[in-house]
Biopython code that builds the backbone (N, CA, C, O; Angstrom):
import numpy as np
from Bio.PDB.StructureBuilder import StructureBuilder

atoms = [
    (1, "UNK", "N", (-39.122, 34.236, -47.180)),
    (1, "UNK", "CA", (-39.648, 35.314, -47.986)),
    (1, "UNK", "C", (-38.887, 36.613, -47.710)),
    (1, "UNK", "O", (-38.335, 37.324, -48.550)),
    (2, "UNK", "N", (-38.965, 36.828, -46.181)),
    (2, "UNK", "CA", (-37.896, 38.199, -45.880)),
    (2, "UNK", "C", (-36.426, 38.235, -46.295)),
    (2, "UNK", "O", (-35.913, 39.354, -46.298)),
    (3, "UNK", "N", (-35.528, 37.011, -46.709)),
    (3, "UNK", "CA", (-34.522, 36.723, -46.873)),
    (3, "UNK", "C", (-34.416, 37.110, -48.962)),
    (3, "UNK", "O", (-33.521, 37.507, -49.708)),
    (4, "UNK", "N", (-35.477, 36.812, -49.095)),
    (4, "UNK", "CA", (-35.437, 36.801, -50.865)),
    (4, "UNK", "C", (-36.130, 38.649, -50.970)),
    (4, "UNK", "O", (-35.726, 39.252, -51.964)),
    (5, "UNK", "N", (-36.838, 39.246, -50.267)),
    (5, "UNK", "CA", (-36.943, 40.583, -50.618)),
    (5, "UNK", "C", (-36.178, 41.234, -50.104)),
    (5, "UNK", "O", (-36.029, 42.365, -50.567)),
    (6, "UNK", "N", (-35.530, 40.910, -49.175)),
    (6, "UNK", "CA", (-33.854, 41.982, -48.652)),
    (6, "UNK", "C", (-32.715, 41.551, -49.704)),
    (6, "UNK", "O", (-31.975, 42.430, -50.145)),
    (7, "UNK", "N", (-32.607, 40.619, -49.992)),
    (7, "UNK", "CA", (-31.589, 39.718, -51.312)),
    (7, "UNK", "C", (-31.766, 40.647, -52.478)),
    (7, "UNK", "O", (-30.916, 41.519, -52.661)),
    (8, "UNK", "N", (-32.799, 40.537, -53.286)),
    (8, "UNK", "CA", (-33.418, 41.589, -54.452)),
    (8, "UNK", "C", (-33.317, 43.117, -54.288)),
    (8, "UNK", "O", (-33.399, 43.924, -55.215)),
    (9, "UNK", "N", (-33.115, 43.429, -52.892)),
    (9, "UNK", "CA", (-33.376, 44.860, -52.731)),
    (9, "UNK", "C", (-35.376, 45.588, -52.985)),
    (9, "UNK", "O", (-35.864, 46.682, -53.269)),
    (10, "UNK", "N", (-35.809, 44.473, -52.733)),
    (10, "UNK", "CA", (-37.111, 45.147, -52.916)),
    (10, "UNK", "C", (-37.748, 45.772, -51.828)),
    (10, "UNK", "O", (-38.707, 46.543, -51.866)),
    (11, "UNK", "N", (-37.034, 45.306, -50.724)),
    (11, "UNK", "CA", (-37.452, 46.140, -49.307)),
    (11, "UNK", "C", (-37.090, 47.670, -49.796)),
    (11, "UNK", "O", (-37.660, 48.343, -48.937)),
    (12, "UNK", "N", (-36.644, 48.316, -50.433)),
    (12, "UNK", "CA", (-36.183, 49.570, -50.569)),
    (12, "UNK", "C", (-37.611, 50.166, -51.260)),
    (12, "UNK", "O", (-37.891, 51.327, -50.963)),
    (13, "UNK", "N", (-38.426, 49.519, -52.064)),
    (13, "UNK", "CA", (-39.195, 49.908, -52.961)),
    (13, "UNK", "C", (-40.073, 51.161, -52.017)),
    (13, "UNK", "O", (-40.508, 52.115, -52.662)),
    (14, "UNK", "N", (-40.199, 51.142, -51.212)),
    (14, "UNK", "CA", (-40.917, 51.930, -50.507)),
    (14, "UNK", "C", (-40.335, 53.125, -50.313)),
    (14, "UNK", "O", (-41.113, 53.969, -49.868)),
    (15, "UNK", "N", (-39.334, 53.452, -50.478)),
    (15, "UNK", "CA", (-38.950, 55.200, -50.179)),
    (15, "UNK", "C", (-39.080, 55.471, -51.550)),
    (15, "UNK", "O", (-38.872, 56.681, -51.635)),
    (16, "UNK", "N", (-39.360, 54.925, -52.932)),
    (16, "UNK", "CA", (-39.941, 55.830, -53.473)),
    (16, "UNK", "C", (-40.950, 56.486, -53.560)),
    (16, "UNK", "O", (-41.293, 57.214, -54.492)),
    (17, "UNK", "N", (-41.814, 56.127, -51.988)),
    (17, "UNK", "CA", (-43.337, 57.166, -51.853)),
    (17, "UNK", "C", (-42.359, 58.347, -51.098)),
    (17, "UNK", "O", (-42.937, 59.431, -51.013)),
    (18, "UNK", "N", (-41.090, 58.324, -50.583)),
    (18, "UNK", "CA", (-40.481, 59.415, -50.133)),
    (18, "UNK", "C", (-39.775, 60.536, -51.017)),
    (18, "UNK", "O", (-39.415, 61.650, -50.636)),
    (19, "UNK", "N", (-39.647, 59.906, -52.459)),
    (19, "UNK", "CA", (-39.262, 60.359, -53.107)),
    (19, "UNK", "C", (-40.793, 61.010, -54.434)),
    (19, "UNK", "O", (-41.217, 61.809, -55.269)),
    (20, "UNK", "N", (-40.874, 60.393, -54.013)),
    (20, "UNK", "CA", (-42.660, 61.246, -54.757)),
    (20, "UNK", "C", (-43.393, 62.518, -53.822)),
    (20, "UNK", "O", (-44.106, 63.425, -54.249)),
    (21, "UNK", "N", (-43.013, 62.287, -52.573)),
    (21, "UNK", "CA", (-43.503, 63.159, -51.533)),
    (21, "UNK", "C", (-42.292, 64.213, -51.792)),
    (21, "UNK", "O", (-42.860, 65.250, -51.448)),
    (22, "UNK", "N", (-41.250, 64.524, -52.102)),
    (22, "UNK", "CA", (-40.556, 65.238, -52.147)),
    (22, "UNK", "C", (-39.447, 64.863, -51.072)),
    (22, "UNK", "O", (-38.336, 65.344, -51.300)),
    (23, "UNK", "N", (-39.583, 64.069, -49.925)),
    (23, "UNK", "CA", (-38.702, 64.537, -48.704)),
    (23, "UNK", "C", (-37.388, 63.776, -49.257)),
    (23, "UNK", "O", (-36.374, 64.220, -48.717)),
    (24, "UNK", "N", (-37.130, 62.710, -50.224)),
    (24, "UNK", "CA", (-35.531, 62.494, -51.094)),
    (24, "UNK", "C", (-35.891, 62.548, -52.158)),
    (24, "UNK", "O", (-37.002, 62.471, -52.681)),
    (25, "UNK", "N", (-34.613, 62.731, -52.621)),
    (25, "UNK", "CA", (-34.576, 62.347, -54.637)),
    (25, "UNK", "C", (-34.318, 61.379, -55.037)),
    (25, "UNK", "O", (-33.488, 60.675, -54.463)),
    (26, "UNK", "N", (-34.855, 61.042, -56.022)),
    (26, "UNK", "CA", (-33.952, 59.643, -56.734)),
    (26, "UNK", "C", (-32.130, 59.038, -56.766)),
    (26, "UNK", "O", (-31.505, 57.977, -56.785)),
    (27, "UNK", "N", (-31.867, 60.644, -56.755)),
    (27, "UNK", "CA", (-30.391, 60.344, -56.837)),
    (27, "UNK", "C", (-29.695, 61.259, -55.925)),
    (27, "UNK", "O", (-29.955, 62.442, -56.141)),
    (28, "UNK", "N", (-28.804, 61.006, -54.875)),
    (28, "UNK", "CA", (-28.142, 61.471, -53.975)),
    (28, "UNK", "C", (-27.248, 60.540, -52.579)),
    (28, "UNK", "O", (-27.205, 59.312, -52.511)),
    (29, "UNK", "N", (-26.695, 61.368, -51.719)),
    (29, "UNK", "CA", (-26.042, 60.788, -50.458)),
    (29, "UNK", "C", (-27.499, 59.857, -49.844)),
    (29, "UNK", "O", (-28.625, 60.303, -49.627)),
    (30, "UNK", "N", (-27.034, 58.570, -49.688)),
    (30, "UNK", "CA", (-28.033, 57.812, -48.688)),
    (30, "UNK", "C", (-28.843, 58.481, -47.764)),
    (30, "UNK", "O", (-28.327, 59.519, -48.180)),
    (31, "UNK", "N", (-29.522, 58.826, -47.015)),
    (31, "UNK", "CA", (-29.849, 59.182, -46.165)),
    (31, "UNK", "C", (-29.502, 58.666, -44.590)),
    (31, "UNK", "O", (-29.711, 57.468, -44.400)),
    (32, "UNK", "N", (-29.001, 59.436, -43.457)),
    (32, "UNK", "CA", (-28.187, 58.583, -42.458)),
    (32, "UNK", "C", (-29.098, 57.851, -41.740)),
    (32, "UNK", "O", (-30.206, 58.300, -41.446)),
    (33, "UNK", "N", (-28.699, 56.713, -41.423)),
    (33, "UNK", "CA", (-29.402, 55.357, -40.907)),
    (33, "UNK", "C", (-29.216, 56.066, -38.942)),
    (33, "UNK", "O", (-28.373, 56.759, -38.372)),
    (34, "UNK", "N", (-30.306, 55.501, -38.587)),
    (34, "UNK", "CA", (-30.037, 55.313, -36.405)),
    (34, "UNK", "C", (-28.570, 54.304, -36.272)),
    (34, "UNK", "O", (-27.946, 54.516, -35.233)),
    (35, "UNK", "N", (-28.049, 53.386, -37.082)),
    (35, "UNK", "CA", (-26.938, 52.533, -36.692)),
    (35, "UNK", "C", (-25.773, 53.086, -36.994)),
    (35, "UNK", "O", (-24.694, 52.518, -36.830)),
    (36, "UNK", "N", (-26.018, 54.968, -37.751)),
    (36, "UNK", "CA", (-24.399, 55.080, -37.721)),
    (36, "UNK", "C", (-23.675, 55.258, -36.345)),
    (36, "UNK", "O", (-24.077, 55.872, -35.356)),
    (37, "UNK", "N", (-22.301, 54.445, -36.559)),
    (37, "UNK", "CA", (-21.410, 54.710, -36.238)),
    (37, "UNK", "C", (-21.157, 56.242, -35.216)),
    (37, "UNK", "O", (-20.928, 56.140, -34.011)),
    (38, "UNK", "N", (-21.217, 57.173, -35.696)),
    (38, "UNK", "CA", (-21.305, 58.144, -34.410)),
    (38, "UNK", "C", (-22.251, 59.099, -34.650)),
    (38, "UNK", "O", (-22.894, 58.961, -35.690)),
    (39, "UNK", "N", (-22.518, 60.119, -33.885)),
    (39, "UNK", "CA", (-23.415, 61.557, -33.932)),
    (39, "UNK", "C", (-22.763, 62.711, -35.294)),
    (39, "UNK", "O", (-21.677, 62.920, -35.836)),
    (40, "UNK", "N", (-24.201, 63.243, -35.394)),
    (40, "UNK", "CA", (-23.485, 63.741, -36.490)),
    (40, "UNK", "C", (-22.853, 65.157, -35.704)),
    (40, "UNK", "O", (-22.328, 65.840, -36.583)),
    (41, "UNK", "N", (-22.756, 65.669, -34.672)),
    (41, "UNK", "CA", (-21.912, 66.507, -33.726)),
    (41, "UNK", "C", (-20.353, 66.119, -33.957)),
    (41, "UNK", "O", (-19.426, 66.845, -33.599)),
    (42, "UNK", "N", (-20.214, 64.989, -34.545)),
    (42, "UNK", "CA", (-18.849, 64.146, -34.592)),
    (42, "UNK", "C", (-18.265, 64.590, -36.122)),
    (42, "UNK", "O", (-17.065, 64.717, -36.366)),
    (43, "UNK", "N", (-19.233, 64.776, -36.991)),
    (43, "UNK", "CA", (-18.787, 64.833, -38.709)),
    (43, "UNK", "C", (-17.779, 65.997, -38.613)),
    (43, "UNK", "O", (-18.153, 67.045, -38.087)),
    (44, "UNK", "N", (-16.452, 65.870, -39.116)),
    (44, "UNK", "CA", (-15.691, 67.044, -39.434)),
    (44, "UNK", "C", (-16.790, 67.919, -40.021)),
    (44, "UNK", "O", (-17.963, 67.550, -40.071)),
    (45, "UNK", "N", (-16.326, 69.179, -40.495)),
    (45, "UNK", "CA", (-16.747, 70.358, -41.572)),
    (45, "UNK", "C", (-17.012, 69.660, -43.097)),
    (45, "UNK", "O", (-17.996, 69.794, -43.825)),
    (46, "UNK", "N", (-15.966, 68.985, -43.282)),
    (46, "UNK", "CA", (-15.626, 68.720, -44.337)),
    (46, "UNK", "C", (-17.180, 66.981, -44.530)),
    (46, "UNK", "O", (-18.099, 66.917, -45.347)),
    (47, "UNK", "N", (-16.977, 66.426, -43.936)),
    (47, "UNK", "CA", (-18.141, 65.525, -44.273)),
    (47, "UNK", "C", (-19.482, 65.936, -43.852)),
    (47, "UNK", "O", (-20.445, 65.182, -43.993)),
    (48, "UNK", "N", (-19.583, 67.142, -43.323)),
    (48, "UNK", "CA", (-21.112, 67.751, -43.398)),
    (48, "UNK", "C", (-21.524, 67.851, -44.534)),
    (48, "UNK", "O", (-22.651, 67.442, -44.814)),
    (49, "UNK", "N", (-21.006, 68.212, -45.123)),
    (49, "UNK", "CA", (-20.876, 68.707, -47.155)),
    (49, "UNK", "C", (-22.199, 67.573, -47.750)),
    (49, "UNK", "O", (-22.970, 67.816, -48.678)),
    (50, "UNK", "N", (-22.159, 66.266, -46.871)),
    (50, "UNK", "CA", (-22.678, 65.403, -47.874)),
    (50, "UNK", "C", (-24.336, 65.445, -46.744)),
    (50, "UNK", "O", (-24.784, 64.357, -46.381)),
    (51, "UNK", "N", (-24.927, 66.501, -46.397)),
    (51, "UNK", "CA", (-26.183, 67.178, -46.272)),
    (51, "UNK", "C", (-26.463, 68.051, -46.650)),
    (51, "UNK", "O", (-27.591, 68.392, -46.295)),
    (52, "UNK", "N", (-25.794, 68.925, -47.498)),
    (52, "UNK", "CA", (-25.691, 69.897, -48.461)),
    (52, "UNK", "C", (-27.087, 69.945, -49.616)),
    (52, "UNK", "O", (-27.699, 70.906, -50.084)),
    (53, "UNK", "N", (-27.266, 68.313, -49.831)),
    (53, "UNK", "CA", (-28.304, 68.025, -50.617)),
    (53, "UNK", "C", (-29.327, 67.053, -50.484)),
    (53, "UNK", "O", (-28.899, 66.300, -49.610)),
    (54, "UNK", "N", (-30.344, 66.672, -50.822)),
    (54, "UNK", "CA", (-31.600, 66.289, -50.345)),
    (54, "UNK", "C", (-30.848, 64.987, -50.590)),
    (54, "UNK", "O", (-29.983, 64.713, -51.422)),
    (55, "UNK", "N", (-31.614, 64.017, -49.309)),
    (55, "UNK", "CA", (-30.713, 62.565, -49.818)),
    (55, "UNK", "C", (-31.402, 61.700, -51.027)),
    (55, "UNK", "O", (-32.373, 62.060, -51.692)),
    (56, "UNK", "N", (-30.970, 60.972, -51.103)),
    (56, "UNK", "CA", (-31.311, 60.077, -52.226)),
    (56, "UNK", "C", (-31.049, 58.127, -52.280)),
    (56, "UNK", "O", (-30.227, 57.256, -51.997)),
    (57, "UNK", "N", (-32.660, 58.373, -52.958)),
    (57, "UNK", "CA", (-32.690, 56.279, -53.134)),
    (57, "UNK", "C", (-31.669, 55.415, -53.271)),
    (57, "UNK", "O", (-31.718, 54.302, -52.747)),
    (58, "UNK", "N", (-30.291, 55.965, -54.226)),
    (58, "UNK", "CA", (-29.308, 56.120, -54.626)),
    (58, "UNK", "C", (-28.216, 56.572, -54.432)),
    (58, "UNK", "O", (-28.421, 57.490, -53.638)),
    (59, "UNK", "N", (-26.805, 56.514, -54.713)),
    (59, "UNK", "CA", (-25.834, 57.361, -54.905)),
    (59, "UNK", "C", (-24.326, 57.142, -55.473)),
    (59, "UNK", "O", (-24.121, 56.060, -56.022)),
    (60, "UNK", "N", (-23.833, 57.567, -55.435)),
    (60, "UNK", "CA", (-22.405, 57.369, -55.606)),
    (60, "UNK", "C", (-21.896, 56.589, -54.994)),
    (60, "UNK", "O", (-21.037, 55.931, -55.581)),
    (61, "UNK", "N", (-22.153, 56.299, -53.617)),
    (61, "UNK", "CA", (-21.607, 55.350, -52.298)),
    (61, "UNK", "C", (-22.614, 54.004, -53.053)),
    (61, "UNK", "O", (-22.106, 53.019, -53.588)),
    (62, "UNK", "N", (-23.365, 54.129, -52.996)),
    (62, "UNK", "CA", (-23.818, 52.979, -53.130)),
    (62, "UNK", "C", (-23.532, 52.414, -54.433)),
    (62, "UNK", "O", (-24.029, 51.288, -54.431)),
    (63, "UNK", "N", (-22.946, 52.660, -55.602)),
    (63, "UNK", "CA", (-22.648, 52.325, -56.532)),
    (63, "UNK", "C", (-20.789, 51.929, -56.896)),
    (63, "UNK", "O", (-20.177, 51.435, -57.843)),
    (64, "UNK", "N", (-20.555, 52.291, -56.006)),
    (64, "UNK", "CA", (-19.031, 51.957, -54.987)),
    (64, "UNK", "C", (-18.602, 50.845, -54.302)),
    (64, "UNK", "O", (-17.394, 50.745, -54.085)),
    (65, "UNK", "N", (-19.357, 49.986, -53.916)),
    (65, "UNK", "CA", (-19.786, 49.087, -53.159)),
    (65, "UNK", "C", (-20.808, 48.472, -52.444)),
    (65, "UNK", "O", (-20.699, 47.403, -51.844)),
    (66, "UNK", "N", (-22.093, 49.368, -52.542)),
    (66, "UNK", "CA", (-23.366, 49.033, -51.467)),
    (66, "UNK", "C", (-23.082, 48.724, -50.067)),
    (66, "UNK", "O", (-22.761, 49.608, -49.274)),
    (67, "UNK", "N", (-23.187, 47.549, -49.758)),
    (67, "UNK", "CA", (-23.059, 47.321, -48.657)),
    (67, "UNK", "C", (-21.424, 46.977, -47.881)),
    (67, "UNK", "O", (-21.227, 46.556, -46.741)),
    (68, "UNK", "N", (-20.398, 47.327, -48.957)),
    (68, "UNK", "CA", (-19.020, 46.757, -48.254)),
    (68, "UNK", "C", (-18.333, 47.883, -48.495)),
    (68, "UNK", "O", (-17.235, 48.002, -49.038)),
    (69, "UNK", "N", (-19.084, 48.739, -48.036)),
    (69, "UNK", "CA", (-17.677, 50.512, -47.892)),
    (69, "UNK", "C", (-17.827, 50.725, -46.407)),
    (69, "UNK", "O", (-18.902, 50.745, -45.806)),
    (70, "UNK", "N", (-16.411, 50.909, -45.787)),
    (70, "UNK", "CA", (-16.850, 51.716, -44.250)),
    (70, "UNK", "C", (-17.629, 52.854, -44.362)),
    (70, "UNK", "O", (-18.167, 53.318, -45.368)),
    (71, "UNK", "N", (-17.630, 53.298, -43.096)),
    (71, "UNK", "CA", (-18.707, 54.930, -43.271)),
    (71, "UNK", "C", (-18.173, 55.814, -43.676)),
    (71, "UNK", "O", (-18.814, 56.615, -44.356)),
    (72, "UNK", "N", (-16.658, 56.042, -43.398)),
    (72, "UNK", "CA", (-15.771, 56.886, -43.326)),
    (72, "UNK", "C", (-15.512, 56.948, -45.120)),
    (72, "UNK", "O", (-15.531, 57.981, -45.790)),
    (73, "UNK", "N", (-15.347, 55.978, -45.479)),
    (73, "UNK", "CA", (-14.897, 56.221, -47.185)),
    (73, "UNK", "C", (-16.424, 56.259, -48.106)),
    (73, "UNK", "O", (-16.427, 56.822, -49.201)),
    (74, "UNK", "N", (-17.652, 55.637, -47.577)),
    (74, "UNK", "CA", (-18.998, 55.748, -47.730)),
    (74, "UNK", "C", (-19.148, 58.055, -47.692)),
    (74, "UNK", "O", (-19.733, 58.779, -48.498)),
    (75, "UNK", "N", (-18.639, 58.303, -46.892)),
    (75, "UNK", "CA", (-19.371, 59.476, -46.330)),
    (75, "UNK", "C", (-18.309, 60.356, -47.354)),
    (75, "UNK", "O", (-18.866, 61.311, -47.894)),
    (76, "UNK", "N", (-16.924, 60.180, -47.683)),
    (76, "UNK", "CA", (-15.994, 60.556, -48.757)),
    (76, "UNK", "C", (-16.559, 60.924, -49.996)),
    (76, "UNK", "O", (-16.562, 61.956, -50.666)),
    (77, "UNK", "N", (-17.324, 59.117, -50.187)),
    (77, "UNK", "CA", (-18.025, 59.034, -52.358)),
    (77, "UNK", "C", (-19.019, 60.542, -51.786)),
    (77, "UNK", "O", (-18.902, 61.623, -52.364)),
    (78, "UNK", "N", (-20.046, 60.318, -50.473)),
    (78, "UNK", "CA", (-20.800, 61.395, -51.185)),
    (78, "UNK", "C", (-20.581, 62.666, -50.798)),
    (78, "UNK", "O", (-21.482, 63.484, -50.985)),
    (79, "UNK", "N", (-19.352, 63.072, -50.190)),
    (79, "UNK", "CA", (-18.987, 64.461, -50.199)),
    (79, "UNK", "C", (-18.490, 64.797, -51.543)),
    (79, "UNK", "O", (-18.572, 65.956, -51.952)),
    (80, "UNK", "N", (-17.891, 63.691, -52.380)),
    (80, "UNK", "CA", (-17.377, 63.874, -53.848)),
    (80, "UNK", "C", (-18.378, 64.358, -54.150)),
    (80, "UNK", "O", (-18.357, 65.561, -53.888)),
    (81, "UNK", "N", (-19.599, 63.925, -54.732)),
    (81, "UNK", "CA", (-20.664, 63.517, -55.085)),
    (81, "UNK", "C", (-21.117, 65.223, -55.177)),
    (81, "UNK", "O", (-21.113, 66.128, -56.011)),
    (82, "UNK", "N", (-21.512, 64.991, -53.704)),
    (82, "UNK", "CA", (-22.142, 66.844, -53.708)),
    (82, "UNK", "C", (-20.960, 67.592, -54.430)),
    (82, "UNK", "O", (-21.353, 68.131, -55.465)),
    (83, "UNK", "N", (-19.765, 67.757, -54.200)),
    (83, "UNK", "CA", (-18.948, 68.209, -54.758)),
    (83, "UNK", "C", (-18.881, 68.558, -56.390)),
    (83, "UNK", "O", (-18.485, 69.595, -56.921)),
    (84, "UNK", "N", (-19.517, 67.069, -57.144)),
    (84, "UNK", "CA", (-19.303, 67.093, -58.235)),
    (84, "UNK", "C", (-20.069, 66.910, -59.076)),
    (84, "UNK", "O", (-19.756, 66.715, -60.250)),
    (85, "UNK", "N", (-21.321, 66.939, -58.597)),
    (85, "UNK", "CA", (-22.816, 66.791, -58.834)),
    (85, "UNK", "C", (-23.515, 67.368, -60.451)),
    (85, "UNK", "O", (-23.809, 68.559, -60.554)),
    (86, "UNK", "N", (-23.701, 66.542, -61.475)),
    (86, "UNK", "CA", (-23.823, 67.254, -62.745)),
    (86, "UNK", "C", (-25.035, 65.788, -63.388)),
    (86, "UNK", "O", (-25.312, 64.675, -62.942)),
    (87, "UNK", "N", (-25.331, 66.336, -64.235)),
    (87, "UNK", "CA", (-26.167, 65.428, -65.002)),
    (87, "UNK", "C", (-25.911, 64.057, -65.082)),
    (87, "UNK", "O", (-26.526, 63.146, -64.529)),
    (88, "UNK", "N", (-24.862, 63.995, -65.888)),
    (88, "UNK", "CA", (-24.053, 63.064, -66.448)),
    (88, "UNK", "C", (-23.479, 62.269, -65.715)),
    (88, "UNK", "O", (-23.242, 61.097, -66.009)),
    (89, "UNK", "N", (-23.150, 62.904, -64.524)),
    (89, "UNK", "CA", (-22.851, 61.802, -63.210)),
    (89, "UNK", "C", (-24.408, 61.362, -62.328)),
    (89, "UNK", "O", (-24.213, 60.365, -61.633)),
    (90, "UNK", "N", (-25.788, 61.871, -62.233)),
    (90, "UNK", "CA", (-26.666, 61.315, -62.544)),
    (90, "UNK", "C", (-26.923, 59.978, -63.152)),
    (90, "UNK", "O", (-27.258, 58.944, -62.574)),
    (91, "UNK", "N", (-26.721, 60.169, -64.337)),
    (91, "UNK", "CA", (-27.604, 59.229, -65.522)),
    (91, "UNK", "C", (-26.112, 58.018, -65.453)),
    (91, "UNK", "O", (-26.206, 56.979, -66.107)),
    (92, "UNK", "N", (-25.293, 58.192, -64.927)),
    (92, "UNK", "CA", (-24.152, 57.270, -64.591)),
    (92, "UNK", "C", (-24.842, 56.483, -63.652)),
    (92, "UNK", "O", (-25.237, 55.373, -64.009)),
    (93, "UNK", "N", (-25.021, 56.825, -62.668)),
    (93, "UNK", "CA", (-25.467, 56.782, -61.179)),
    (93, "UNK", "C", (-26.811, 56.059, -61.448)),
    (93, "UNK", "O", (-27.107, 55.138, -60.688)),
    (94, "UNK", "N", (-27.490, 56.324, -62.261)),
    (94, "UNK", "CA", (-29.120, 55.990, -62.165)),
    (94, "UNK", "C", (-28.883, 54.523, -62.825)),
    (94, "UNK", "O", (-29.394, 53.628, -62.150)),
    (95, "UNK", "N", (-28.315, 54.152, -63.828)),
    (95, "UNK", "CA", (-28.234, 52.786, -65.200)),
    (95, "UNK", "C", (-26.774, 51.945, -64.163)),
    (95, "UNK", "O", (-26.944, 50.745, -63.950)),
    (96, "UNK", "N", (-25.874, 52.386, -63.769)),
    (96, "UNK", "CA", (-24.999, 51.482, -62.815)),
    (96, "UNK", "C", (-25.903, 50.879, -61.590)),
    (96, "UNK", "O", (-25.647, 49.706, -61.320)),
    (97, "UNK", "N", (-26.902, 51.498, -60.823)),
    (97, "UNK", "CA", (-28.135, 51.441, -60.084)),
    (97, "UNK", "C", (-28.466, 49.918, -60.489)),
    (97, "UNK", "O", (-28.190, 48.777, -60.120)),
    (98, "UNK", "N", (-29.219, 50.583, -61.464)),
    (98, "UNK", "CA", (-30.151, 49.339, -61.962)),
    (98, "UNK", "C", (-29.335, 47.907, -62.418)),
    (98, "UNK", "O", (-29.703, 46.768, -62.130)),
    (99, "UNK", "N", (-28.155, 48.271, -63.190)),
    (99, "UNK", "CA", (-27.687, 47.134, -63.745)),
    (99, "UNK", "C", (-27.116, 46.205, -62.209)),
    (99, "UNK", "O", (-27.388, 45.052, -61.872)),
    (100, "UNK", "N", (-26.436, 47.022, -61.665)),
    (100, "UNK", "CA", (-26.055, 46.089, -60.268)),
    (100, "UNK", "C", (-27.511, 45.570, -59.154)),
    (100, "UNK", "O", (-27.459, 44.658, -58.328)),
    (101, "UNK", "N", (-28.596, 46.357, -59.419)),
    (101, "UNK", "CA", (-29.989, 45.523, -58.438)),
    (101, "UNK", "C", (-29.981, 44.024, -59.483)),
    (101, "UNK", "O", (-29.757, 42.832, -59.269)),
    (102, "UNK", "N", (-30.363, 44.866, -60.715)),
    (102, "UNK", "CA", (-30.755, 43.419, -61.583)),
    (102, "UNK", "C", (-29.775, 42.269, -61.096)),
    (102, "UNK", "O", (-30.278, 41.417, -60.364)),
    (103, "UNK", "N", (-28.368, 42.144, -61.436)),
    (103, "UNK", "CA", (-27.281, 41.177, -61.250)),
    (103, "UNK", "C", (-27.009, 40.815, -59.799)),
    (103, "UNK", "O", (-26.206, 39.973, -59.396)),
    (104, "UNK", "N", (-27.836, 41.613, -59.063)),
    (104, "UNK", "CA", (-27.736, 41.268, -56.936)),
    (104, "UNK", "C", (-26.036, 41.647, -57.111)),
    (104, "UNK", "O", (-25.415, 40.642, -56.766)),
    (105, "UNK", "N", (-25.204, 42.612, -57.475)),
    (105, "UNK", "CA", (-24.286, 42.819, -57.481)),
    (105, "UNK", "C", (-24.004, 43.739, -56.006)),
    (105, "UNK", "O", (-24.850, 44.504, -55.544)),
    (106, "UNK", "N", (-22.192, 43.413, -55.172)),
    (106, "UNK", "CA", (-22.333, 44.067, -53.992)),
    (106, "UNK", "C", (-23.608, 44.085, -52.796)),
    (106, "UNK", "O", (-23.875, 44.913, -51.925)),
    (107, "UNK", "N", (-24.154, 42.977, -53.123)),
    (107, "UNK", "CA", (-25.667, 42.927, -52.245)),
    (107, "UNK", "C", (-25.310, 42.162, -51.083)),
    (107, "UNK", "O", (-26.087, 42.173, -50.128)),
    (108, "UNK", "N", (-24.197, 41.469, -51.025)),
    (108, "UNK", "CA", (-24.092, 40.647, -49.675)),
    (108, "UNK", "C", (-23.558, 41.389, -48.334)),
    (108, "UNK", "O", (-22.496, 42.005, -48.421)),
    (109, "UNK", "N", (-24.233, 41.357, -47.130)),
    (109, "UNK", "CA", (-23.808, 42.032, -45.443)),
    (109, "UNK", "C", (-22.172, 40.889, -45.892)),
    (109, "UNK", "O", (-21.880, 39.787, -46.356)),
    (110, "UNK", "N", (-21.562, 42.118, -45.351)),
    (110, "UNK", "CA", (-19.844, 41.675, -44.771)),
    (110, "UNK", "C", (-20.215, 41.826, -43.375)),
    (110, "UNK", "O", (-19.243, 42.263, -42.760)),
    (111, "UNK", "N", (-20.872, 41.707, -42.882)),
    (111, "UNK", "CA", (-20.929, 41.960, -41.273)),
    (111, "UNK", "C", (-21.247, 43.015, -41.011)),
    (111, "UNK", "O", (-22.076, 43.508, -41.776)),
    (112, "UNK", "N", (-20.777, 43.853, -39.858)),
    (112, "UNK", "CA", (-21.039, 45.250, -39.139)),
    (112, "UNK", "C", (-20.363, 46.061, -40.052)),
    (112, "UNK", "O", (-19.393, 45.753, -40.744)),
    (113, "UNK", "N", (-21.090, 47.359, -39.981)),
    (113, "UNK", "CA", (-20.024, 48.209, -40.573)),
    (113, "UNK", "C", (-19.583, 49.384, -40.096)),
    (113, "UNK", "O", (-20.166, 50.455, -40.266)),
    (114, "UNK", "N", (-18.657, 49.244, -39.552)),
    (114, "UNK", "CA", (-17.003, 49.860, -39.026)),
    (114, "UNK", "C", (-16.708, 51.604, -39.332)),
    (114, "UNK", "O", (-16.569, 52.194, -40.403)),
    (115, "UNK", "N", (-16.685, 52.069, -38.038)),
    (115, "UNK", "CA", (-16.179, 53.388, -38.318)),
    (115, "UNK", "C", (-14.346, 53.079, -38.355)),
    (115, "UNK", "O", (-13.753, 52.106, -37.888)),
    (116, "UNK", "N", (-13.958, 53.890, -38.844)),
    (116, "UNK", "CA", (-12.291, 53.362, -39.182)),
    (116, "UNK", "C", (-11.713, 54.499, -39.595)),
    (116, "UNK", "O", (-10.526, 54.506, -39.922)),
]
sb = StructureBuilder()
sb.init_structure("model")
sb.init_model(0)
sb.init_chain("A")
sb.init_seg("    ")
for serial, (resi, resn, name, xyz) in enumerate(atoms, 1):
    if name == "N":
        sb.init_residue(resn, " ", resi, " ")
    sb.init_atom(name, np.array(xyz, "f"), 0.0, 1.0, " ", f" {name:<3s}", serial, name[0])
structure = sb.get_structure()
């Protein structure tokens, strides 16, 4: 059963009470996991950028690959992201979302994932 609701992505369903509470948005930088890779004392200047904005269910990174981007090119999409942040890259972001949960697209662990 735990294998078919992590597969679907339905284990996620629950931060949208985080996103109703206000503390993420629907659409933004992931929010950082306890397994990254290093401290955020470690983030250049330049990849702080992607706390700039409230995180999100969603994002650019995750629509990039999900689960098979390092952190380092993961933490890149959403410095773009904040960078370039407009509607239209939204409503991109929100329907690429859905169409890749529906199809289990990019849903498979490549293993650990690698600071690099």
């Amino acid at each position: 059963m735990g294998r078919f609701i992590r597969a679907t992505s339905l284990d996620e369903l629950p931060q949208l009470i985080n996103v109703l509470r206000g503390d993420m948005s629907l659409l933004g930088p992931r929010p950082p996991l306890t397994y990254h890779p290093w401290p955020i004392e470690e983030y250049t200047e330049e990849q702080l950028h992607m706390f700039d904005v409230r995180p999100g269910f969603s994002g650019w990174a995750q629509i990039h690959g999900r689960k098979d981007v390092e952190w380092n090119h993961r933490i890149e999409l959403n410095v773009w992201y904040v960078r370039h942040i407009r509607f239209t890259l939204d409503v991109q972001i929100f329907f690429t979302t859905i169409f890749k949960v529906l199809l289990n697209k990019d849903n498979e662990n490549k293993g650990e994932t690698l600071k690099k």
